[in-house]
TIBAFI-62584 format. One record per residue (C-alpha): residue number from 1; residue in three letters; z, y, x. Coordinates in steps of 0.2 Angstrom, whole numbers. Layout:
BEGIN
NUM / ALA / Z / Y / X
...
END
This chain:
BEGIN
1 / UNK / 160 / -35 / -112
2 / UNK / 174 / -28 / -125
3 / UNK / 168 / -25 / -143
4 / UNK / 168 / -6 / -140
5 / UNK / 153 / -8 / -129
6 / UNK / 140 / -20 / -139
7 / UNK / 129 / -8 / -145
8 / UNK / 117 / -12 / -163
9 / UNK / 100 / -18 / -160
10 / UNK / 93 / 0 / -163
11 / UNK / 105 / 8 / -150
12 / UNK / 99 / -5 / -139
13 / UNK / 80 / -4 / -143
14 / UNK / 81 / 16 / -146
15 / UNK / 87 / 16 / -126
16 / UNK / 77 / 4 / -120
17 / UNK / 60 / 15 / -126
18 / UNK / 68 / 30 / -121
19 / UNK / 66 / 24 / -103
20 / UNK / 49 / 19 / -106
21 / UNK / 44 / 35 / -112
22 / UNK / 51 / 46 / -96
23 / UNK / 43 / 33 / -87
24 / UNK / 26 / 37 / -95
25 / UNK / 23 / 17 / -98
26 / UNK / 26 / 16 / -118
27 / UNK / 9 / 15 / -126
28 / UNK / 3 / 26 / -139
29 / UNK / 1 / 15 / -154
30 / UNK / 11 / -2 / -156
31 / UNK / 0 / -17 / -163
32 / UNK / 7 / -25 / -177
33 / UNK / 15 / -42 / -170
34 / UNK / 6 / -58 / -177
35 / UNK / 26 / -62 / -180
36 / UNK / 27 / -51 / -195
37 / UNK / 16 / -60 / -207
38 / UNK / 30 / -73 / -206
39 / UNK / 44 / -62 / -206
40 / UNK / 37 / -56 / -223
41 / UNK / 39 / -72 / -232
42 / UNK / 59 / -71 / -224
43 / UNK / 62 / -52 / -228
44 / UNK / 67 / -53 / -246
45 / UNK / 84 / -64 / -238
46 / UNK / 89 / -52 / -229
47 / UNK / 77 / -37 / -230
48 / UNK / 89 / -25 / -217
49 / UNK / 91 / -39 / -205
50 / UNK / 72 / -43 / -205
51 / UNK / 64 / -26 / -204
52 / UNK / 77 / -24 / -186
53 / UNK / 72 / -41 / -181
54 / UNK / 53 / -39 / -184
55 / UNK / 54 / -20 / -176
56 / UNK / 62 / -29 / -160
57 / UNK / 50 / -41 / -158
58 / UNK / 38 / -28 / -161
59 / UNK / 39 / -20 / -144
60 / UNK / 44 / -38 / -134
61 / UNK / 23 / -38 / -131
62 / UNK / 26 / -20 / -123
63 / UNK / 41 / -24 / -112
64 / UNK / 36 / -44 / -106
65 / UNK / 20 / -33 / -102
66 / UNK / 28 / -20 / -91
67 / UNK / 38 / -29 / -83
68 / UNK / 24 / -42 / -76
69 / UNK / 12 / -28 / -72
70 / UNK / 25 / -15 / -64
71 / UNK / 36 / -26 / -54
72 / UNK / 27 / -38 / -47
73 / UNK / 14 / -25 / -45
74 / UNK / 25 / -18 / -34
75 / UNK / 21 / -19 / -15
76 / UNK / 24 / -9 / 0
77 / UNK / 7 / -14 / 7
78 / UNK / 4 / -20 / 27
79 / UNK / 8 / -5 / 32
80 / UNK / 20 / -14 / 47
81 / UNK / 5 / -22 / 53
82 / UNK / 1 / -5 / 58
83 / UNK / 19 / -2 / 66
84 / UNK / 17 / -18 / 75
85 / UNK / -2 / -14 / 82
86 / UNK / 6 / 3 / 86
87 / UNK / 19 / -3 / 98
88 / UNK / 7 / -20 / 105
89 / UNK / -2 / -4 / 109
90 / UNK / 9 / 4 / 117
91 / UNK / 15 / -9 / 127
92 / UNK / -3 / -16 / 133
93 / UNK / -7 / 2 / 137
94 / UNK / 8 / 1 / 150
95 / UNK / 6 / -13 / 156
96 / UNK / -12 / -10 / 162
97 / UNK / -4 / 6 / 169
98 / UNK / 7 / -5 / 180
99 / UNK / -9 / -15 / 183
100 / UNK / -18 / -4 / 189
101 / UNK / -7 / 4 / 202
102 / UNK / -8 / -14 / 209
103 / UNK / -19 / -9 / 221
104 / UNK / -13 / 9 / 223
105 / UNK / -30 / 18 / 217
106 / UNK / -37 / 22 / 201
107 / UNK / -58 / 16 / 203
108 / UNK / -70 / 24 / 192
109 / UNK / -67 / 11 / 181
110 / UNK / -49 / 12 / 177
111 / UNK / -51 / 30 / 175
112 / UNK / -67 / 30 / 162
113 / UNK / -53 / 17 / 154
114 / UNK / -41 / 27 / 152
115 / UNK / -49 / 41 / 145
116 / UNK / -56 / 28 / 134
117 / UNK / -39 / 24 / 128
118 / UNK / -33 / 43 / 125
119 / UNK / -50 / 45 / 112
120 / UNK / -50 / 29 / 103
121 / UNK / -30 / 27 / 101
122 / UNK / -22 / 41 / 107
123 / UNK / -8 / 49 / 119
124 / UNK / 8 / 38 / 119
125 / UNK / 17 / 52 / 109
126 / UNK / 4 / 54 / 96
127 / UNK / 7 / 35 / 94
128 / UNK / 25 / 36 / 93
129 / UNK / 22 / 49 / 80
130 / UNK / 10 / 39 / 70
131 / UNK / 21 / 24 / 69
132 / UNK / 36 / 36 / 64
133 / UNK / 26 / 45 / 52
134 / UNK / 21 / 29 / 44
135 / UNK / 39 / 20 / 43
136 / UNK / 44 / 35 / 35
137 / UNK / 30 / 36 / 23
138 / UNK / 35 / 15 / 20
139 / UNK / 54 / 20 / 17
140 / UNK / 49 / 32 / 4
141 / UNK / 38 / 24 / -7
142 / UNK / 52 / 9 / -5
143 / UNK / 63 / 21 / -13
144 / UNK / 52 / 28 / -26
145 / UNK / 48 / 7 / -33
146 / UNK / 67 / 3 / -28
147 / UNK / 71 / 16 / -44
148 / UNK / 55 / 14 / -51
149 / UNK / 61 / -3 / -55
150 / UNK / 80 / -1 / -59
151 / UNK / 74 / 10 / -71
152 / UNK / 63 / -4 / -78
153 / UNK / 75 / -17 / -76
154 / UNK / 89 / -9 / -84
155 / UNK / 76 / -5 / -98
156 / UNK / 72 / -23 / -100
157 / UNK / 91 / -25 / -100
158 / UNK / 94 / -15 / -115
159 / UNK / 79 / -22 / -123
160 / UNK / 86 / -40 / -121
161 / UNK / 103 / -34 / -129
162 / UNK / 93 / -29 / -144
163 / UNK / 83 / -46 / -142
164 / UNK / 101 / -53 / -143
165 / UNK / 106 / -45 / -157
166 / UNK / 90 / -49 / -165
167 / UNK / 94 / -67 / -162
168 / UNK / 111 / -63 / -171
169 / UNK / 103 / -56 / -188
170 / UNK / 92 / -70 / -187
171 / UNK / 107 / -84 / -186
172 / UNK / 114 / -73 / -199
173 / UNK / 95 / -75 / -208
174 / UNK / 96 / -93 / -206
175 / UNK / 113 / -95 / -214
176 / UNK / 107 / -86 / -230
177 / UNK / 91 / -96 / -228
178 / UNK / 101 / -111 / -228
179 / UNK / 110 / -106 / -244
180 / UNK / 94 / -104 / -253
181 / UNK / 89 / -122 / -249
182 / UNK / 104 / -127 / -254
183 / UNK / 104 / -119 / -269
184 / UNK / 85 / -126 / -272
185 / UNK / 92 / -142 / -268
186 / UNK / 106 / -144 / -280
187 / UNK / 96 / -137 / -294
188 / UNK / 81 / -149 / -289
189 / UNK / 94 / -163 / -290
190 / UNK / 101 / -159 / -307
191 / UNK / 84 / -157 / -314
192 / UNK / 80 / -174 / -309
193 / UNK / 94 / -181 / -317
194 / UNK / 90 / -174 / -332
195 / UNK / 74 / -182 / -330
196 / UNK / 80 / -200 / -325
197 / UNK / 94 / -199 / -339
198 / UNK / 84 / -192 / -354
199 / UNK / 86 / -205 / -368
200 / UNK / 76 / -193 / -380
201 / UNK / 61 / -201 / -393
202 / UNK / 51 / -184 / -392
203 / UNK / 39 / -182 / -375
204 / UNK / 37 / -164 / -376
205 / UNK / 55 / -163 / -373
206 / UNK / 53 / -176 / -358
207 / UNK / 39 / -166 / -354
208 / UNK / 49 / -151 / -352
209 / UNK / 63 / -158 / -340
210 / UNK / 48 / -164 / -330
211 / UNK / 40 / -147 / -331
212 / UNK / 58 / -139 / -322
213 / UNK / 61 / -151 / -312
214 / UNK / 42 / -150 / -304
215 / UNK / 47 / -130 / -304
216 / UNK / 64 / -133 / -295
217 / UNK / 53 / -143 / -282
218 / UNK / 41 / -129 / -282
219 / UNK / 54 / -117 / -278
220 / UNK / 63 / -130 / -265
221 / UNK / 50 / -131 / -257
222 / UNK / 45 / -113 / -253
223 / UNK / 62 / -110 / -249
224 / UNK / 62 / -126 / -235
225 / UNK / 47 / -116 / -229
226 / UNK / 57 / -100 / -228
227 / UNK / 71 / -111 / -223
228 / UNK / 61 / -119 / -206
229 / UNK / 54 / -99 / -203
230 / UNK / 71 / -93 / -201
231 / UNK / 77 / -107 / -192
232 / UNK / 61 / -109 / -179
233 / UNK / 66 / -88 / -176
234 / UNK / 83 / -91 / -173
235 / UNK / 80 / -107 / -161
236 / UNK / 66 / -95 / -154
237 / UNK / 78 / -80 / -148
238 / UNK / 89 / -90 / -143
239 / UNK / 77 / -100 / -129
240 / UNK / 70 / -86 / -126
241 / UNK / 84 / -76 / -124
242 / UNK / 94 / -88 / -115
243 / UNK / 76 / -94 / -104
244 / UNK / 72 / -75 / -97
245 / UNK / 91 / -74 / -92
246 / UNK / 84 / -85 / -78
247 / UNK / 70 / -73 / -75
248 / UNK / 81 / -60 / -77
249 / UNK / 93 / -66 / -63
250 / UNK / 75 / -70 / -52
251 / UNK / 72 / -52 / -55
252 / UNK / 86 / -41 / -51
253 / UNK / 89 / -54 / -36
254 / UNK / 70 / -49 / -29
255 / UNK / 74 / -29 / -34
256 / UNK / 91 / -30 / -23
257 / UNK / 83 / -37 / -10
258 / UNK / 73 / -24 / -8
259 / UNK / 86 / -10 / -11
260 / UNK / 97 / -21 / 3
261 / UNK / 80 / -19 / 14
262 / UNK / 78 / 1 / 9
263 / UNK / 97 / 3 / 13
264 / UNK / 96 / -7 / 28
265 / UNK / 81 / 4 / 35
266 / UNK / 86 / 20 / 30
267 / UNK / 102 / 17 / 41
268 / UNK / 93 / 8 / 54
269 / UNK / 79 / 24 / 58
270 / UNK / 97 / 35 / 54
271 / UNK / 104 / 28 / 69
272 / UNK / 88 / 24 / 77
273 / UNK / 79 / 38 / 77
274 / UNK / 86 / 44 / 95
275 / UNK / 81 / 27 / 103
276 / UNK / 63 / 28 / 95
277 / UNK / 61 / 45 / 102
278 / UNK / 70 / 40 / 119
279 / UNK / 57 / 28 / 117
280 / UNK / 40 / 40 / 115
281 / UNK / 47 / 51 / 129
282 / UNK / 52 / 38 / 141
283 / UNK / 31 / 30 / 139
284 / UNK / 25 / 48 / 138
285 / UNK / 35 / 53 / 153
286 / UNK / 29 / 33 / 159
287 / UNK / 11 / 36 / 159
288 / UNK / 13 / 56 / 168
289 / UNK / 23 / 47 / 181
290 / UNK / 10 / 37 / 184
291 / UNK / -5 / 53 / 186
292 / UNK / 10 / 58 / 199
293 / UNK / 9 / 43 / 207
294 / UNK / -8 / 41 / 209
295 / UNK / -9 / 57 / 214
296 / UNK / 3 / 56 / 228
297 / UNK / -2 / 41 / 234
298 / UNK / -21 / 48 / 237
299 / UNK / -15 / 64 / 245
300 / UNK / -2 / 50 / 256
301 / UNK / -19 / 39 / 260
302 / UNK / -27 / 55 / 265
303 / UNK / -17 / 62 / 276
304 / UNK / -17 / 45 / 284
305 / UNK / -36 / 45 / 285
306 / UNK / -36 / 61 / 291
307 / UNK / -23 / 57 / 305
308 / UNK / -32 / 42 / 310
309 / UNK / -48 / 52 / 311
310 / UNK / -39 / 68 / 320
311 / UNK / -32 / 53 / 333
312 / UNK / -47 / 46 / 336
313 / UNK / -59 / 63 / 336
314 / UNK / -46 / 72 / 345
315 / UNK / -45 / 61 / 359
316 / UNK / -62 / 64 / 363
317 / UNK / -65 / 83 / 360
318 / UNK / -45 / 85 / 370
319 / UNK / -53 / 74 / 386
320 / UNK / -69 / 83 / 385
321 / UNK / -61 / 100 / 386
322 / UNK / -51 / 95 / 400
323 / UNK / -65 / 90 / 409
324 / UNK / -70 / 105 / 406
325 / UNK / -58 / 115 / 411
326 / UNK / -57 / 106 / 425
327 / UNK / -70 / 100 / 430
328 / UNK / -84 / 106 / 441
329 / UNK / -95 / 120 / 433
330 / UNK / -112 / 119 / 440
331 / UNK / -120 / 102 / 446
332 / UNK / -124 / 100 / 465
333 / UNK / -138 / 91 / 462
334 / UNK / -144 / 105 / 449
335 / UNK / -143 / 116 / 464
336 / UNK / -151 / 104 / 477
337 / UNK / -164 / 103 / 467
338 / UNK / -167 / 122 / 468
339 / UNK / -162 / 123 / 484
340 / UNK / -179 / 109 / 486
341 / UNK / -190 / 119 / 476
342 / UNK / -186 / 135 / 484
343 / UNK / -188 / 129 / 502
344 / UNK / -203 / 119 / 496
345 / UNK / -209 / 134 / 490
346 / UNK / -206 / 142 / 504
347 / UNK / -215 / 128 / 517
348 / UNK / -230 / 128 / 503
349 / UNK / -231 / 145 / 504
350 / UNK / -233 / 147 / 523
351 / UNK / -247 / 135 / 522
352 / UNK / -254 / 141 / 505
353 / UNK / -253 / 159 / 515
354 / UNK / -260 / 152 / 532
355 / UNK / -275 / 144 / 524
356 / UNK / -278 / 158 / 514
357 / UNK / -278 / 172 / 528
358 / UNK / -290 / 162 / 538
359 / UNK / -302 / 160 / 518
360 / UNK / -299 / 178 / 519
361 / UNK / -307 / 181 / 536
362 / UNK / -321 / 170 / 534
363 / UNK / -325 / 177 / 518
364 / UNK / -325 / 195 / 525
365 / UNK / -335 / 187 / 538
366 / UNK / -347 / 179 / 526
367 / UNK / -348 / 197 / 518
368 / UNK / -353 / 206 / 533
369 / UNK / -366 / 194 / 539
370 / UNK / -373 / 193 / 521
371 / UNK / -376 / 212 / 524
372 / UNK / -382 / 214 / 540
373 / UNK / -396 / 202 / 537
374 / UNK / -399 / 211 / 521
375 / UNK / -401 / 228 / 529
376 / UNK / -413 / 219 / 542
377 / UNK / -424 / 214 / 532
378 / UNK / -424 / 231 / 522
379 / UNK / -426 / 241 / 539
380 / UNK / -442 / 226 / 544
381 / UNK / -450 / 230 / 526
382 / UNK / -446 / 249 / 527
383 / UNK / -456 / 248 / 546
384 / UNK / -471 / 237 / 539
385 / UNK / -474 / 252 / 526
386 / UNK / -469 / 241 / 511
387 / UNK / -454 / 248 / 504
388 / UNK / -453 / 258 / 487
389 / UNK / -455 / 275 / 487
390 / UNK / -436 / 281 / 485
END
């Protein structure tokens, strides 16, 4: 990078937040950083340099923070579990297609099964279209966290060149820091000279030498605790700095892999698309083909049935007919029977006619003698005077 293009900490910080704004994740209210009670007892060094220093650390709680919870929170889900059920689906379902035309019928069973499988899971297409609908609602949301974290990471970019420069001012800290305790140091040096070399009678002057240089030790020492504050920041921004390069590199390495994957998926279902629907009409047209199937095959088995059936009925009914038609039409022994009744008849009426002539006579005969006694014996009563007067 030339000189023209390092930016100062603010443009870096200011650009950084920027991001975070439009990306609705920079929080209302900053808390103050437990860092700036330190920085207070460094800011009269180099009082520019620590008030950028303290405002970048300031918002290093806000950016670590976003950067755990965004990106890694960052998943596309299981949603290709559900593209991978889809088509097992599919496939099972066409294979117990081909199952069942095995035995070339559909039972009750397999019938109550499939229409089972349309309710529960659904036509092929409607499967096809699921599983479509659903890698495109994948792809999509990939696109959105792809950018979603390119905006982050290159937020977190800018914001670790304003860490960098932080870490620059604080170097720069450190070298006036050091000057101070060098400073300190001499004049706590030639203070206890004059101390070790005073010859003096009076002890109020001695007194005096050991009253500065007890000061200058004072003052030493506050500015070796300055000193070590300026320092631990530096050595700080630098490890961390230089430590979340690592985790930088982890980081954009996991975000292009997933802009690889979206790149790669958005040309495979580009070029793809044809094959996944040559795919949804091939099984639709699949399971169609096989309602034809089974359908022709019951109309073939029953035309055989039938043709068995007409060879082995019409055999019969075709002889019979003959037979009829050529065949005698009425029975000889249907007519020697009524030849025998009628001349049995005949010979029974004869005899029936014979015997019944001669119960005729008799009868008449009874009948005539019956009244010719009668009329006797009314003629004898009649002589004898004992008849009723008439």
């Amino acid at each position: 990078m030339n000189e023209a293009a390092v930016r100062t900490p603010m443009q870096y910080l200011d650009k950084a937040t920027g991001v975070l704004r439009d990306l609705g994740l920079m929080p209302a209210k900053l808390e103050p950083a437990p860092i700036n009670a330190l920085l207070e007892k460094i800011s009269h060094l180099e009082p520019d340099k620590v008030q950028v220093i303290a405002r970048t650390l300031g918002y290093a709680s806000v950016f670590n923070e976003i950067v755990r919870d965004q990106i890694a929170g960052m998943q596309i889900g299981e949603r290709y579990k559900t593209i991978t059920s889809g088509f097992d689906s599919i496939r099972d379902d066409a294979k117990r297609m081909v199952d069942q035309l095995a035995d070339s019928k559909l039972d009750v069973l397999e019938r109550a099964t499939n229409v089972w499988m349309k309710i529960s899971r659904g036509d092929i297409a409607d499967r096809f279209d699921k599983l479509r609908a659903t890698y495109l609602a994948v792809t999509k949301d990939t696109k959105d966290q792809v950018e979603r974290e390119h905006a982050i990471l290159e937020a977190y970019r800018d914001y670790r060149g304003a860490l960098k420069q932080a870490e620059v001012l604080a170097l720069e800290v450190l070298k006036t820091a050091t000057a101070k305790l060098d400073e300190a140091r001499a004049a706590l040096t030639g203070a206890t000279e004059k101390v070790a070399q005073f010859a003096g009678t009076e002890p109020a002057d001695r007194a005096r030498l050991e009253l500065e240089r007890d000061e200058h030790l004072r003052n030493m020492q506050d500015e070796e605790k300055r000193y070590q504050i300026a320092k631990d920041l530096s050595d700080n921004l630098t490890i961390s700095y230089n430590t979340s390069e690592v985790v930088m590199a982890r980081l954009a390495q996991t975000s292009s892999a997933k802009e690889r994957i979206y790149a790669q998926s958005i040309t495979f279902f580009s070029t793809n698309d044809t094959v996944l629907t040559a795919l949804k009409a091939s099984f639709t047209g699949m399971f169609g083909l096989h309602e034809s199937t089974a359908t022709l095959n019951a109309m073939k088995e029953g035309i055989s049935k039938s043709l068995e059936t007409l060879s082995q009925v019409g055999d019969k009914v075709q002889e019979d007919a003959l037979k009829a038609g050529y065949g005698p039409t009425i029975r000889a022994d249907a007519v020697k029977k009524l030849v025998d009744s009628v001349v049995n008849y005949q010979e029974r009426a004869v005899t029936i006619i014979e015997e019944m002539r001669k119960a005729s006579t008799q009868n008449s005969a009874e009948i005539r003698d019956a009244v010719e006694d009668g009329k006797r014996r009314i003629a004898k009563l009649i002589a004898d005077g004992k008849a009723l007067p008439s």
